[in-house]
C-alpha positions as CSV (number, residue, x, y, z in Angstrom):
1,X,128.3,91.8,101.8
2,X,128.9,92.9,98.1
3,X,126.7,96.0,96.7
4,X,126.8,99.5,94.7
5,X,126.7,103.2,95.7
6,X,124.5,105.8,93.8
7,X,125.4,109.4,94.7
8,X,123.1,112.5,93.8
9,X,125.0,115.7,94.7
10,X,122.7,118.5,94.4
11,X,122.2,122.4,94.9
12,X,120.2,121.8,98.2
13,X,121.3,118.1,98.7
14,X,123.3,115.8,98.7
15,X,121.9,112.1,98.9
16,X,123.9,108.4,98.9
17,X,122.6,105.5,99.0
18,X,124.0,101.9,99.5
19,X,122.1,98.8,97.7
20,X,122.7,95.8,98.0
21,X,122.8,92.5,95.1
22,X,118.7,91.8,95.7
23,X,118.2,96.1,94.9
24,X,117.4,96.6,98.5
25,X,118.2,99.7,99.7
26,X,120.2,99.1,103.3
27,X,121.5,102.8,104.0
28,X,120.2,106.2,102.9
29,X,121.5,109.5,103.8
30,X,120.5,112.7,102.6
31,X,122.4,115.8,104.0
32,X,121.5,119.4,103.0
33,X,124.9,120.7,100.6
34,X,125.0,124.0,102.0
35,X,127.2,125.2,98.9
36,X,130.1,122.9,99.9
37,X,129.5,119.7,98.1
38,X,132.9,118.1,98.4
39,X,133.0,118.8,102.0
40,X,129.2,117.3,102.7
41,X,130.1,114.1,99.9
42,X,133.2,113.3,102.2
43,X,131.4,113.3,105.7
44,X,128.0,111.5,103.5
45,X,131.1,108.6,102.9
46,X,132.3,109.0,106.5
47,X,128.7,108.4,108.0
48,X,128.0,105.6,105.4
49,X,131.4,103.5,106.1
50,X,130.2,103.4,109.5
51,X,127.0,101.9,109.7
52,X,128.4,99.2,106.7
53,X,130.0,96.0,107.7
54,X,134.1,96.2,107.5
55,X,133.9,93.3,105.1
56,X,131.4,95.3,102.5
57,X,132.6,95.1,98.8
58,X,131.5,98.2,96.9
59,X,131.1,96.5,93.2
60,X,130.2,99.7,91.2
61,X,129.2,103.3,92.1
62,X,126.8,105.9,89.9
63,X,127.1,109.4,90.5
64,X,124.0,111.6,89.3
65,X,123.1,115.5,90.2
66,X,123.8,119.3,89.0
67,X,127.4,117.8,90.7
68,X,127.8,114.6,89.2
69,X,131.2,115.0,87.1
70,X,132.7,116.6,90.7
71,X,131.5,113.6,92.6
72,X,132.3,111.1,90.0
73,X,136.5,112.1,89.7
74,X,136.1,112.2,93.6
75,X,135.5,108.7,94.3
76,X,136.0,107.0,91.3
77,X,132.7,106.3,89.1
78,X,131.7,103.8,87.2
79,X,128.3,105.6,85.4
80,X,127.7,109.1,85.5
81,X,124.2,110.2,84.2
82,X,122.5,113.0,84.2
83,X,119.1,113.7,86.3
84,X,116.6,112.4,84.1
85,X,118.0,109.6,83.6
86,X,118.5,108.5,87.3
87,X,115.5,109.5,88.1
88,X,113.4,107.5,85.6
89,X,115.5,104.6,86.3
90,X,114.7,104.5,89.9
91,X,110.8,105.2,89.4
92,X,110.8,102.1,86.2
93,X,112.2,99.4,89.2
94,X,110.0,100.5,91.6
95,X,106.8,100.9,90.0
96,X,107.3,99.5,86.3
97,X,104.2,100.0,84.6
98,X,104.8,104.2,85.4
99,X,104.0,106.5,82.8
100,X,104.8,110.0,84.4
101,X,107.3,111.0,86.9
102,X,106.8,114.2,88.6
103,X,109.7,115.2,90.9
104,X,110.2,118.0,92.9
105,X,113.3,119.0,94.8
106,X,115.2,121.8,96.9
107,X,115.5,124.4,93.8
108,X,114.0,122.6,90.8
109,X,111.4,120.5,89.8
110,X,111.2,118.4,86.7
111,X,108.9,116.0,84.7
112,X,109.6,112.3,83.1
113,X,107.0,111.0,80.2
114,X,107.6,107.5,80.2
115,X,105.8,104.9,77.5
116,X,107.1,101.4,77.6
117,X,110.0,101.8,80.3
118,X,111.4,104.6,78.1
119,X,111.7,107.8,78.1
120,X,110.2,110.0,76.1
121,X,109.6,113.3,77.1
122,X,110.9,115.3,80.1
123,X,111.2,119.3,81.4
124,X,112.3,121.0,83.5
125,X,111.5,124.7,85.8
126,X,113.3,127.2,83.8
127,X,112.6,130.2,85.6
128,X,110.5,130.0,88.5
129,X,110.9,128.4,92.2
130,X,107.2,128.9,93.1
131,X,106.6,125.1,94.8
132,X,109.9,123.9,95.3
133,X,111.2,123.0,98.6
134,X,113.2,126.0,99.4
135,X,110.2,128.0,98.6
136,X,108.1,125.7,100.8
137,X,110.3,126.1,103.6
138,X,110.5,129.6,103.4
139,X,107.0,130.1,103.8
140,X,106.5,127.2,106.6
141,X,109.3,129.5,108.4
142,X,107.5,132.5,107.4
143,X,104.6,131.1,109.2
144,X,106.2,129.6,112.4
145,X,104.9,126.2,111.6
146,X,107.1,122.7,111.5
147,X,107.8,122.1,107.5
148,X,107.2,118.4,108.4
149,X,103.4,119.4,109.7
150,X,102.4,121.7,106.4
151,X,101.0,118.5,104.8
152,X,99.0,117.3,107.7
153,X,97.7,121.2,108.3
154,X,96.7,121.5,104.8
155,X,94.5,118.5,104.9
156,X,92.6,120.0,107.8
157,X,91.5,122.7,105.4
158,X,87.8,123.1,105.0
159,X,87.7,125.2,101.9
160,X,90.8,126.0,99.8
161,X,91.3,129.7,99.3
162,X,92.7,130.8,96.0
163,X,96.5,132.2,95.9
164,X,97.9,133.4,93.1
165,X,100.5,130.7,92.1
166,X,101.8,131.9,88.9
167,X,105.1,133.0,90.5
168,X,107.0,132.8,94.6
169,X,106.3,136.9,94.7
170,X,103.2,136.5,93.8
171,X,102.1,133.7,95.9
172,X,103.7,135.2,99.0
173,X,102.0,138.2,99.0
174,X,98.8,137.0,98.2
175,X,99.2,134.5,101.3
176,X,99.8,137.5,103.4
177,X,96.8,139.3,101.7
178,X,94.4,136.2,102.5
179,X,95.7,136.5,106.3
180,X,95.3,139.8,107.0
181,X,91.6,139.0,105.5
182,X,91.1,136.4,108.5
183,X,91.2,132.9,106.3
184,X,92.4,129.8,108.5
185,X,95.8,129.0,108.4
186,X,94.9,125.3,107.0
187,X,92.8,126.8,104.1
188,X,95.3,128.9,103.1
189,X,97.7,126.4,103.1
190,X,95.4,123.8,100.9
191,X,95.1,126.9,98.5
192,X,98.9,127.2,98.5
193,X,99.4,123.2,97.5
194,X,96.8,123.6,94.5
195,X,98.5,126.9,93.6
196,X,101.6,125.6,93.2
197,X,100.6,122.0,91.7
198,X,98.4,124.6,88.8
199,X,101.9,126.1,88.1
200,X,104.0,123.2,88.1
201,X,101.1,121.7,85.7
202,X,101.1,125.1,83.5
203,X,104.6,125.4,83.3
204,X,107.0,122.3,83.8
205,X,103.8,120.1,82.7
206,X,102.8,122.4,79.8
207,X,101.8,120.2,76.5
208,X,102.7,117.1,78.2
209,X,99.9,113.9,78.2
210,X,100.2,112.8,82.1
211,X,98.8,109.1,82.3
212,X,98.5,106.6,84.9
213,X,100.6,105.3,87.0
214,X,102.1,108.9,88.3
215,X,105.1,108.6,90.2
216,X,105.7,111.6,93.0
217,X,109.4,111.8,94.0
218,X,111.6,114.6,95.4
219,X,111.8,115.9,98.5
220,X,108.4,117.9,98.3
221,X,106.8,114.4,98.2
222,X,106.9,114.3,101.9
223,X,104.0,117.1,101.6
224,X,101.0,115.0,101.6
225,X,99.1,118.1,100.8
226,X,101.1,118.3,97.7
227,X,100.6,115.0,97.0
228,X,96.6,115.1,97.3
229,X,96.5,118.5,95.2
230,X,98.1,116.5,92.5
231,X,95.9,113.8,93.1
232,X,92.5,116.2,93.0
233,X,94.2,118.5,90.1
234,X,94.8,115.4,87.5
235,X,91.9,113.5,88.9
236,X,94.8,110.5,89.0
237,X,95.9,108.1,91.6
238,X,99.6,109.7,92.9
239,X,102.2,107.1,93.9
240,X,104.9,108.5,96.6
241,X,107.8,105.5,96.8
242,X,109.1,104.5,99.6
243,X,112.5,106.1,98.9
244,X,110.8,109.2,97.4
245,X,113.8,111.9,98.7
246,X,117.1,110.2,97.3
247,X,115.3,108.4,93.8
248,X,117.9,110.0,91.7
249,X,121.1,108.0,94.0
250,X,118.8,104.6,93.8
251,X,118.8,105.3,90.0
252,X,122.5,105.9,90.0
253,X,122.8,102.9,91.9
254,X,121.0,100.5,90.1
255,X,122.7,101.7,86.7
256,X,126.3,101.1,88.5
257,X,125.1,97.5,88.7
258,X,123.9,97.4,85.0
259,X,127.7,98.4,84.4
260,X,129.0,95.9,86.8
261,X,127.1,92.7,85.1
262,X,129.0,93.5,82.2
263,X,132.4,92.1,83.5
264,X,134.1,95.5,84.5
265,X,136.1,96.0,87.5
266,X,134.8,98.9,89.7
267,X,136.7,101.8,89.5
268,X,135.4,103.1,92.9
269,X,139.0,104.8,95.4
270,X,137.2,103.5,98.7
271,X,135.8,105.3,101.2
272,X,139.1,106.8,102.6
273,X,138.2,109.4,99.9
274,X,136.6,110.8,102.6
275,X,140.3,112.6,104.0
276,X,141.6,113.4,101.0
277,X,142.1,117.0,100.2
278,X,140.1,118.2,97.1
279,X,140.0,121.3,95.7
280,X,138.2,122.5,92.8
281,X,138.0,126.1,91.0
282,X,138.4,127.5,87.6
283,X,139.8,129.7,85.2
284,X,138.7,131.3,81.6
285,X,140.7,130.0,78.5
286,X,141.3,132.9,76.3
287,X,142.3,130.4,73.2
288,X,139.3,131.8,71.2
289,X,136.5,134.1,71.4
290,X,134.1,131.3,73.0
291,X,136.4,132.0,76.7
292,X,135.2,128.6,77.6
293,X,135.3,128.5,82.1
294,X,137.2,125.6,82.6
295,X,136.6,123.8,85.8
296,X,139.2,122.1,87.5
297,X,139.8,119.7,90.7
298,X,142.7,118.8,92.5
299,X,143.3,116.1,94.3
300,X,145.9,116.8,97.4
301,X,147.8,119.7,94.7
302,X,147.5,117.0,91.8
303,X,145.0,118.3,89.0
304,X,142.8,115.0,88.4
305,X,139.8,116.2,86.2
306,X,139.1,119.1,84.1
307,X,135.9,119.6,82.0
308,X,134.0,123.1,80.7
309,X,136.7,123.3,77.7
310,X,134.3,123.0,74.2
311,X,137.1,122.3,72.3
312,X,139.0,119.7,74.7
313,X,142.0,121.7,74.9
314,X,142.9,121.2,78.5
315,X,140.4,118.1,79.1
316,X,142.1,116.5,76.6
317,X,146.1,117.7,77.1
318,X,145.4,116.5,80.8
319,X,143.9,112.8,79.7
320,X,147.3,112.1,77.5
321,X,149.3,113.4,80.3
322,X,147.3,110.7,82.4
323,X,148.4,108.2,80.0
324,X,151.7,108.9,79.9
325,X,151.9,108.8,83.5
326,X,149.9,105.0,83.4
């Protein structure tokens, strides 16, 4: 069986995915980071070699996420694109007429203009975490309840009751104030969706024309309260795909087969990547005032990759020495 891995190595998580020649999507995984993304990309490839058959051909890999470039030297990449990108690649093959791509993950959330399969506008949060997924899980823990029941609980809801959304603070203590005033827990939870759709709209969405077909991806998606504030807030039809949590690998993956149709030989290490010994860390070039913080990995005490360098002064002195070596 011949197909392509797209990686997304995030803040919160870190999601592969295996596809296969027809764009089916055969294995997913999505494992939280926990601040150690080489260690949870290496047991992601463990799990996956696993569950694919010995005989499977990897024939190109894409590596996206905050992450990518760490990810990429790690296993060998073919593409490496940023967010945006993957993202809006994923939600064109899915659902190709879509127009706007809202997508919400662990610590940011973003949004995709699209108008004839291209992008052409995008933001992202800048400041606030009011309706991501950390913040959602905080206050689901705050609140005893399963995060995987919030959506259902806010759907019960009889009439929403108005929090304050404009930032997490705010919204957490006015959800507190609205309890100790005796509001249900589902209302208050309805109130919380359209709180925090109103300052995703207001902020990331801020001067941007949202059209038909919306795309909703990103872990919050699973939040079908979320999903029906949007719906009731934009007065719009809301599309959650069926691979809503790990669109940003799927994009990666589908642009590492773009790559492979054009003749090139993947440059992917195989998935005994998985026991190397990486390290990464960094150091501050004093060379000139800008004191660039140059990143570095090491691959079992061999410096592979460094990037962070404006000029290319160590990026670059480490590509000839690459060279020399090939």
């Amino acid at each position: 069986m011949n197909g392509y891995l797209g990686i997304d190595v995030g803040s919160v998580s870190t999601n592969i995915i295996f596809m296969n020649e027809d764009n089916q999507v055969l294995e997913s995984l999505y494992l939280r980071t926990q601040g150690q993304p080489i260690k949870t990309l290496q047991l992601g490839l463990k799990e996956l070699a696993k569950n694919l058959p010995v005989s499977t051909t990897i024939k190109g890999v894409g590596t996206t996420g905050s992450a990518r470039h760490l990810s990429a030297v790690m296993v060998g990449a073919d593409v490496v694109k940023n967010e945006i990108t993957a993202h809006a690649v994923a939600a064109s093959h899915l659902v190709p007429s879509v127009k706007t791509v809202l997508e919400i993950g662990g610590q940011d959330s973003k949004i995709i203009i699209l108008r004839n399969g291209v992008v052409a506008d995008f933001a992202m949060n800048t400041v606030c975490a009011a309706g991501t997924g950390s913040f959602l899980d905080q206050q689901a823990s705050r609140l005893n309840i399963p995060i995987e029941k919030f959506g259902s609980l806010a759907l019960k809801c009889r009439t929403p009751v108005r929090i304050a959304g404009r930032c997490a603070v705010f919204a957490e203590s006015d959800m507190i104030h609205k309890q100790q005033m005796g509001f249900e827990l589902p209302d208050i939870l309805a109130g919380l969706c359209e709180a925090l759709v109103r300052n995703y709209l207001n902020n990331v969405g801020k001067g941007k024309e949202i059209l038909g077909p919306v795309v909703f991806q990103g872990g919050v998606a699973a939040n079908i309260g979320m999903k029906k504030a949007f719906e009731k807030e934009l007065g719009l039809e809301v599309t959650v795909p069926e691979h809503y949590k790990v669109m940003g690998a799927v994009g990666a993956a589908l642009l590492a087969k773009d790559a492979a149709a054009k003749g090139n030989r993947s440059r992917f290490k195989g998935f005994s990547v998985a026991d190397i010994h990486f390290n990464s860390g960094s150091f501050e070039c004093k060379g000139c005032p800008n004191m660039c913080e140059v990143i570095e990995i090491s691959e079992e005490g061999k410096t592979i990759a460094r990037w962070g360098d404006r000029c290319g002064k160590w990026s670059n002195a480490l590509a000839r020495e690459h060279a020399q070596i090939s």
